[in-house]
Every structure is written in C-alpha cells, then in structure tokens.
N, C-alpha and C positions, 0 to 999 in steps of 0.2 A: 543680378545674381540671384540665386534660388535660393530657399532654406530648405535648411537642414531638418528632416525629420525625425520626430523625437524616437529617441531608445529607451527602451527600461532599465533603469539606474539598478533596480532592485526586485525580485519575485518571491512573493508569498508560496508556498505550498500547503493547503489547509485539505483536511479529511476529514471526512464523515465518523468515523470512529476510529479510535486505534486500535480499536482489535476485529477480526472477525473469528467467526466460526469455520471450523476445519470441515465442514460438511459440504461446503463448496454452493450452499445454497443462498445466500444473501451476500451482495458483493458492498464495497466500498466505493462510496464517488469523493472522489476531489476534486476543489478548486483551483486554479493557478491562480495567481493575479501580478499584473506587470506593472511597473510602478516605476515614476519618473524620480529626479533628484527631490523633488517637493513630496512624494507618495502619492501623485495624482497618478488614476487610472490612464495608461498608456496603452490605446487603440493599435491595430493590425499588427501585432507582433509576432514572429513565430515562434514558436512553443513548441518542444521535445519531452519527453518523459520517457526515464527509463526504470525499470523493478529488479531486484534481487532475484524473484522468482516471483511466479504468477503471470498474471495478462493485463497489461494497460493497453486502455483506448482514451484516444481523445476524441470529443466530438466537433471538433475543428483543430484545424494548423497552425488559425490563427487566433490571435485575444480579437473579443469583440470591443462595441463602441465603448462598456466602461474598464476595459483591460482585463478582460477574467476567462478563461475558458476552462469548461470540466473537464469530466472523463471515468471511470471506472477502473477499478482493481476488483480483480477475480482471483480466485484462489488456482485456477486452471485444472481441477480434478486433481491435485494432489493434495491430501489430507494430513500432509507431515505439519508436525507444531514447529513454526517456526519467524521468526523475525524479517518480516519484507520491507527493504530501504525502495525507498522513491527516492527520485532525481531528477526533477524540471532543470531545464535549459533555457535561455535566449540570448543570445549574441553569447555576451561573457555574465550573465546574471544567472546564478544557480540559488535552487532552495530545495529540500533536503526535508523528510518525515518518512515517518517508519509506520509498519501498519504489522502487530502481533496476531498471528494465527494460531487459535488454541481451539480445545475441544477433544482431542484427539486423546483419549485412556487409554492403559493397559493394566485390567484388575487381575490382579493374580488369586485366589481363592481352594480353602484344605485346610488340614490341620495345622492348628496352630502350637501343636511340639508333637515332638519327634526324639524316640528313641536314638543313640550314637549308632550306626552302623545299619539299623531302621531304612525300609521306603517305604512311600506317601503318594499319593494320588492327587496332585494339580489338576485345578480348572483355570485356565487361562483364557481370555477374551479381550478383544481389543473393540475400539468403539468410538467411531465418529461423533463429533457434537451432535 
C-alpha cells in the first residue's frame, strides 16, 4: 500500500507591514506558510491568494521544502484609502490579513469665517502620500 501525502492542517498569512502608501510606490510582500497537525512546515502545496482590490502575485504555486511561499500586494495605480483583505487557500486551510492603504489627503484651505449670506474663495487640493 502507498502513503498518504501530507496536507496542511493549518496556513499562516504574515505581511510585511499593514499599511502601505496610496502612492502606489512601495508595495507589500507576504508570506504563506503551510503547516501540518504538529505546525511543521508542509512541502509542495498549492497556494491561492485572493485581494479585496490591488494586485497579488505569488512567486510559486507551490510552498517550497520548508512550507512558505511569498508574493507581493500592489496598490494597482489606484490611490483610494482604503482596507485590502487577503485570503490564502490550500485544499480547505484558509488564512486571512488585511493590508491599510493610506496617504491619500484632501486639504481644503480660505477663510476661516464667513459672514451669513457672504461668499469665499476655496483652495482645495488633494494629494498622494
């Protein structure tokens, strides 16, 4: 009879920071990591990642010899502030982090009172991290 090859019981999903900048110029890498009923690292597994918005890559399909494979989150050129879920997969083992996009202002600038009935001249400017 054959054995059975192991599955990961369990998957880490670790990032490089939880936040990035809305400037779309420094991206985020994460790790998976695949992990048996003991938390030992669980070799050739396949790995999925999904994003809220942005752009994930993995740089393999599969975990290597000690169960981990990376990848990167990008902002994709859109510079809204805003909350991106990740979602790793294998078989039925999910793990789950968020990565905060901020940077993104809107200063509104002018007098600071105003006659009832009165108008005013706004400077309004918006502004990437």
């Amino acid at each position: 009879t054959g054995t059975t090859a192991p599955v990961a019981a369990s998957l880490s999903l670790l990032v490089s920071s939880p936040q990035m900048n809305s400037d779309g110029k420094t991206d985020v890498t994460f790790t998976i990591l695949a992990k048996d009923s003991g938390n030992a690292g669980v070799s050739s597994q396949p790995v999925a990642i999904t994003a809220s918005s942005g752009l994930v890559t993995l740089d393999a399909a599969r975990t290597d010899a000690t169960g981990k494979v990376t990848g990167t989150l990008s902002t994709l050129g859109d510079p809204s502030n805003r909350l991106i879920s990740l979602t790793a997969t294998s078989g039925s083992a999910v793990a789950t982090n968020t990565v905060n996009v901020n940077g993104t202002t809107l200063q509104v600038s002018g007098s600071n009172s105003l006659v009832f009935g009165n108008s005013t001249e706004l400077q309004i400017s918006v502004k990437d991290s």
